[in-house]
C-alpha positions in Angstrom: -36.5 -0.5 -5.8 -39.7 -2.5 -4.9 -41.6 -5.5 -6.3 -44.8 -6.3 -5.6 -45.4 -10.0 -3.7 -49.0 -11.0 -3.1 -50.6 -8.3 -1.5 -47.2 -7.2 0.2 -44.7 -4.6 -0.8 -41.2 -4.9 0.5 -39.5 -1.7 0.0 -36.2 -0.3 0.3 -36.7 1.8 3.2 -37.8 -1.0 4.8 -34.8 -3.0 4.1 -32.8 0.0 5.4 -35.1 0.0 8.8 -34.6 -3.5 9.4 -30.6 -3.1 9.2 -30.9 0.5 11.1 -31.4 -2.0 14.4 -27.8 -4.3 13.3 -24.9 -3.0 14.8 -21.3 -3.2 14.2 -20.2 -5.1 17.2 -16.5 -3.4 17.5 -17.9 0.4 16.7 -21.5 0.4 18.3 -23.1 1.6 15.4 -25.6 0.8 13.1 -24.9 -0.4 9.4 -26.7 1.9 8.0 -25.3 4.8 9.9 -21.3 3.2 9.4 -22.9 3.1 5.3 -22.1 -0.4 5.5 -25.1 -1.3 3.2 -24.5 -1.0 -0.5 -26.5 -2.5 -3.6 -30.2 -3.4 -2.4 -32.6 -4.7 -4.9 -35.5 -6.3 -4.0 -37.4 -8.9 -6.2 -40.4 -11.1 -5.5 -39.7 -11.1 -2.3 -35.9 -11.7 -2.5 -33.7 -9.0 -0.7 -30.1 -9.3 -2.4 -27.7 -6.7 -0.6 -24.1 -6.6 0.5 -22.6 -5.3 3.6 -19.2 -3.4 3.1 -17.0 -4.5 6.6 -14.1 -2.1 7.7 -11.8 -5.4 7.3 -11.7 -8.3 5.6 -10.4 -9.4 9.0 -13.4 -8.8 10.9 -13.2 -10.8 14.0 -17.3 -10.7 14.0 -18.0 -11.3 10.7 -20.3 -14.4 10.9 -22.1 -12.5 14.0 -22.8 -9.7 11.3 -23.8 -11.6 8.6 -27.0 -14.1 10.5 -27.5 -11.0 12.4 -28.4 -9.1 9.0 -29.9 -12.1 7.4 -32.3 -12.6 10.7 -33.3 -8.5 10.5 -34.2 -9.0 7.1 -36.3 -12.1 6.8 -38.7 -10.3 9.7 -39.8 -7.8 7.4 -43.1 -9.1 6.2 -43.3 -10.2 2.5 -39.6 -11.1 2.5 -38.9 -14.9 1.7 -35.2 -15.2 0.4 -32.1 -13.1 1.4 -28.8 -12.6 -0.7 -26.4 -11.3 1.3 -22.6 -10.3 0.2 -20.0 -10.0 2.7 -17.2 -7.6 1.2 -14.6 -5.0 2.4 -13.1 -1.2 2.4 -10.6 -0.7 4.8 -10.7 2.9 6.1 -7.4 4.8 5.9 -6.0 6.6 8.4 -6.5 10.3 7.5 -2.8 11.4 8.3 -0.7 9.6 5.9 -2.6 11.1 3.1 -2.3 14.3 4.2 1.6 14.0 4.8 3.1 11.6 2.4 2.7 10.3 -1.0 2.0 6.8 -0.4 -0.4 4.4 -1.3 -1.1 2.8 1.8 -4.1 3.3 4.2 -2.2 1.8 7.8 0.8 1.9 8.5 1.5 -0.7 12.1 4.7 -0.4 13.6 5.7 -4.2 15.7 7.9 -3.4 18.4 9.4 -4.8 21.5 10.8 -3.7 24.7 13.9 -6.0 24.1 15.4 -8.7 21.6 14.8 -12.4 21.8 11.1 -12.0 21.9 10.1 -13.6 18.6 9.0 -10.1 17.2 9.8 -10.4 13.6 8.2 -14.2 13.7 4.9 -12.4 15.3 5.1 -9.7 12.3 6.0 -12.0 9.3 3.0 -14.2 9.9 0.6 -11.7 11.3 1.0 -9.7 8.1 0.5 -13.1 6.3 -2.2 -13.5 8.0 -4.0 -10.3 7.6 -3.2 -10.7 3.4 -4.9 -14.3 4.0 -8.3 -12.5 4.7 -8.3 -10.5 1.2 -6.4 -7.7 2.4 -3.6 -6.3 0.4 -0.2 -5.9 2.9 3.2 -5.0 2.6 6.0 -6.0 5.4 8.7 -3.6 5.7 11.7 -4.5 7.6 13.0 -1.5 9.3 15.6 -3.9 11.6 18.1 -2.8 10.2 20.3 -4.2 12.7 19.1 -7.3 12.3 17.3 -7.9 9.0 15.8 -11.1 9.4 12.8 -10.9 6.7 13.8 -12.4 4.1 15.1 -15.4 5.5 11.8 -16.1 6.7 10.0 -15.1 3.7 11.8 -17.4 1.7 13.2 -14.2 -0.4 16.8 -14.0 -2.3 18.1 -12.0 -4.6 17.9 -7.9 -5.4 14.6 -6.4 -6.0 14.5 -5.1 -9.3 14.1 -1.4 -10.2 11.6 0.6 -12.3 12.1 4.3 -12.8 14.2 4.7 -9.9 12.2 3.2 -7.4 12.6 -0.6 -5.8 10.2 -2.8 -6.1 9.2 -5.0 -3.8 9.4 -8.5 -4.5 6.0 -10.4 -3.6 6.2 -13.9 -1.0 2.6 -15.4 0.1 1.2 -12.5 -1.7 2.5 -9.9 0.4 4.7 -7.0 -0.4 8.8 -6.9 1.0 11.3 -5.1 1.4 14.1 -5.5 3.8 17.5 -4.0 4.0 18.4 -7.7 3.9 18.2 -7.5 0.4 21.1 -5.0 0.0 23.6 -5.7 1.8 25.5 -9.4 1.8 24.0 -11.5 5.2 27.6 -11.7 6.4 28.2 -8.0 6.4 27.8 -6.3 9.9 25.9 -3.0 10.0 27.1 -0.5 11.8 24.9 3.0 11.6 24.8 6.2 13.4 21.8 7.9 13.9 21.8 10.1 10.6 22.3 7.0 8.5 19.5 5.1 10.4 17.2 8.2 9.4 18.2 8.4 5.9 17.8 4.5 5.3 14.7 4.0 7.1 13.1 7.0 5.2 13.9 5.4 1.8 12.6 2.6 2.5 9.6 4.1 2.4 10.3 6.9 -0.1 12.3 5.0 -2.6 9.9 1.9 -3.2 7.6 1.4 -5.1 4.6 0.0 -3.3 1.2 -0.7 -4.8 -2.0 -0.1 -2.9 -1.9 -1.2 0.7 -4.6 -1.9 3.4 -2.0 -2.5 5.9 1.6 -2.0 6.1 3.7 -4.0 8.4 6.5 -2.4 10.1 9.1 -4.5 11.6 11.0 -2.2 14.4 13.9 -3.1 15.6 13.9 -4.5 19.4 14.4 -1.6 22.0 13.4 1.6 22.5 16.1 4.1 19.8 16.2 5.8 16.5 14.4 3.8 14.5 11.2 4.5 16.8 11.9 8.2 16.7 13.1 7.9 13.4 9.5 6.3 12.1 7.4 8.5 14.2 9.3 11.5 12.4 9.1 10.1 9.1 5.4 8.7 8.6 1.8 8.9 10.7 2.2 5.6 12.2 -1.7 3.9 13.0 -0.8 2.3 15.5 2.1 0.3 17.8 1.9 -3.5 19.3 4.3 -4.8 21.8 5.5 -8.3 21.4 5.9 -9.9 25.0 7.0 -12.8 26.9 4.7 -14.3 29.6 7.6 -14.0 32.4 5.9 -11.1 35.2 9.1 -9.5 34.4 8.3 -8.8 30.8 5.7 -6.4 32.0 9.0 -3.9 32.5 9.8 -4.5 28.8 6.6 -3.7 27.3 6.3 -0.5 29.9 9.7 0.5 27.9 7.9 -0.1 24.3 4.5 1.2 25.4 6.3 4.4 27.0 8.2 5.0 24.0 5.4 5.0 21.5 3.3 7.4 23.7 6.2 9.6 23.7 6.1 9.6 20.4 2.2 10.3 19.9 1.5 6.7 18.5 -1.7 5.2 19.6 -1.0 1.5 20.9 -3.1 -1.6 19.1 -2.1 -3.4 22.4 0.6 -6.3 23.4 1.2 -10.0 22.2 2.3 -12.7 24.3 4.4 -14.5 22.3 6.2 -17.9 23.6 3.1 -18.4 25.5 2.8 -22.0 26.9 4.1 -25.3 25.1 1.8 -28.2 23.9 4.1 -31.5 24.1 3.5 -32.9 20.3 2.9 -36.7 21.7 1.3 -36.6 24.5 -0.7 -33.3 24.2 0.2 -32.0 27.9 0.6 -28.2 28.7 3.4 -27.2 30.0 3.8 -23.0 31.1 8.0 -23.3 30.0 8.1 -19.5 30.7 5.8 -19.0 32.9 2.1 -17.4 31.4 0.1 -14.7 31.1 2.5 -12.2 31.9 2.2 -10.4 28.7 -1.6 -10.3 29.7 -1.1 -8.7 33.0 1.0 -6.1 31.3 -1.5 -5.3 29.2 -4.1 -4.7 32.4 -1.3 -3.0 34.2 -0.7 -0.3 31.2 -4.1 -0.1 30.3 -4.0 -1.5 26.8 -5.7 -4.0 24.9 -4.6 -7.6 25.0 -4.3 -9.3 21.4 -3.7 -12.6 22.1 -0.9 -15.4 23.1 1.1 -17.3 20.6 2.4 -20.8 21.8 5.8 -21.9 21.9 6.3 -24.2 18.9 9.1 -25.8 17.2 7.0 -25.9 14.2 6.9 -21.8 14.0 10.7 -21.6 14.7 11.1 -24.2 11.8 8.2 -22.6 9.6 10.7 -19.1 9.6 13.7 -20.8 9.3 12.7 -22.1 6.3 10.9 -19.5 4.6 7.7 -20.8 4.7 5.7 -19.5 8.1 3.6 -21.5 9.8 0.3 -19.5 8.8 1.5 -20.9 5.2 3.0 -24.4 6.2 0.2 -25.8 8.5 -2.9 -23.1 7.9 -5.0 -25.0 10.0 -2.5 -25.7 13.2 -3.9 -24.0 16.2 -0.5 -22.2 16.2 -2.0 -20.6 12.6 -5.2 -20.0 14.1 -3.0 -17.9 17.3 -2.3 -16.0 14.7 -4.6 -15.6 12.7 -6.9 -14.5 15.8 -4.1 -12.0 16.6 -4.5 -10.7 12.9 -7.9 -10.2 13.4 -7.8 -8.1 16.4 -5.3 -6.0 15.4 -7.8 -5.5 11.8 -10.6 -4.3 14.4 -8.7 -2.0 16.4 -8.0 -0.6 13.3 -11.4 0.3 12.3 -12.3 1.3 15.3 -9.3 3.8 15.8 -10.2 5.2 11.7 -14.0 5.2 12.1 -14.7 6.3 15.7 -14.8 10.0 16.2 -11.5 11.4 18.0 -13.6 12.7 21.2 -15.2 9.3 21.5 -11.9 7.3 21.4 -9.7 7.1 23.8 -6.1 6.4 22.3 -4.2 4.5 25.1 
């Protein structure tokens, strides 16, 4: 469409040019190309358009966004812009084609031993992602260990319609936990078959809406219920929670081994427990050590996602069931988070949108 201004015509080819030279920082492509542009109209010398991001988590939105404005304001005869930031996360291909589920990503959370703060780093980077306008589920698959609800603040039986659980809904995210099915004081005891068969329902036997992302929490170690998921589903992708200790780099070679063995890309590792920021007097202090999750990461040639601090304020946030990403949104522990979310949304894309022979899946 195309309106005359003056003696200039802006047309839509134009437009299209102009955003032709924008690229998508994460994929190295053009919008145009990625069909990232959608709805151009053009009148008196206003361009209103919106650009479709692989993520409401886009890391580089803002960068994006001036970066299209500026293109289009160049083209002569242009003197206002409307510009729409929205979102389509791609799927990954696989799960369509093998199961009968309506989610688009399925990421598994993982560690190469217990005591790390996993499920702390998966409840509130799936909060997180759902934050940005995504729609998540968490699924806690520790069976062992089914902490999830506790920290979601959830009680109580999910109810059931036509024979399938559904999962109740905390910070507008979708759960469901073995937690919620067997009594907190009961110890669970499973063999491998059971472990298959429970994990698999799970999945199977609940009803989830639509899903950008689905957030698997594993349990710690390397066992079943790694080779149980890989089995069962086309996981996206695999992130290893870490300590900062140089030792931990031995742990996260255990969770990074296992997932290649398994054929699951890897999103890349967390340092979690990072440093500590004293609360009065603002001094840093490295309790265990730092950036040894950082130099595992370099050492296994996978991407780094980010540190979280050590906080009393995230311990309390899960004990209570209300995270910190919830309690204290704007706490630079949230924003860890949040900036861990973010990466892990752009690996994402990248991994989906990238051709296979282009991408190399560490």
């Amino acid at each position: 469409m195309a309106e005359q201004k003056g003696n200039k015509q802006v047309t839509e080819q134009q437009v299209l040019a102009a955003l032709s030279k924008v690229q998508e920082p994460e994929l190295h492509r053009d919008l145009v190309t990625l069909n990232m542009i959608r709805d151009i109209t053009i009148h008196n010398g206003t361009v209103n358009f919106t650009v479709m991001l692989t993520t409401p988590a886009c890391p580089l939105k803002t960068q994006i966004e001036n970066e299209a404005r500026a293109a289009i304001l160049s083209i002569p005869g242009v003197t206002n812009v409307n510009l729409k930031m929205d979102a389509n996360v791609p799927s990954d291909r696989r799960i369509a084609g093998k199961l009968a589920l309506p989610v688009r990503n399925i990421i598994a959370v993982a560690s190469g031993k217990g005591g790390v703060g996993k499920t702390t780093v998966a409840v509130n980077v799936a909060i997180a992602l759902a934050q940005t306008g995504a729609s998540v589920g968490l699924l806690d698959a520790d069976i062992y260990g089914p902490n999830v609800p506790i920290m979601m603040g959830l009680k109580g039986l999910p109810q059931a319609r036509n024979g399938r659980l559904v999962p109740p809904v905390a910070y507008g995210i979708q759960v469901m936990s073995m937690g919620f099915l067997v009594p907190a004081e009961q110890a669970l005891v499973w063999r491998g078959p059971m472990l298959h068969t429970a994990i698999r329902q799970l999945f199977a036997d609940v009803a989830w809406d639509e899903l950008d992302y689905l957030v698997v929490d594993l349990p710690p170690g390397t066992g079943d219920a790694q080779l149980t998921l890989a089995q069962s589903v086309p996981v996206t992708g695999g992130i290893i929670v870490s300590t900062p200790q140089d030792v931990a780099w031995a742990d996260a070679l255990r969770g990074i081994t296992a997932f290649r063995q398994l054929n699951v890309p890897i999103l890349g590792i967390i340092e979690n427990m990072s440093y500590f920021v004293c609360p009065h007097c603002g001094e840093r202090t490295d309790i265990f050590s730092h950036g040894g999750g950082e130099r595992a990461a370099a050492k296994l040639g996978v991407p780094f996602l980010g540190a979280i601090a050590l906080d009393p304020a995230i311990r309390e946030g899960g004990d209570e069931g209300e995270p910190i990403v919830v309690r204290d949104p704007d706490s630079p522990q949230a924003q860890s988070f949040r900036e861990v979310a973010r990466n892990v949304a752009a690996r994402i894309s990248v991994m989906n949108l990238v051709p296979a022979p282009e991408l190399k899946l560490v």
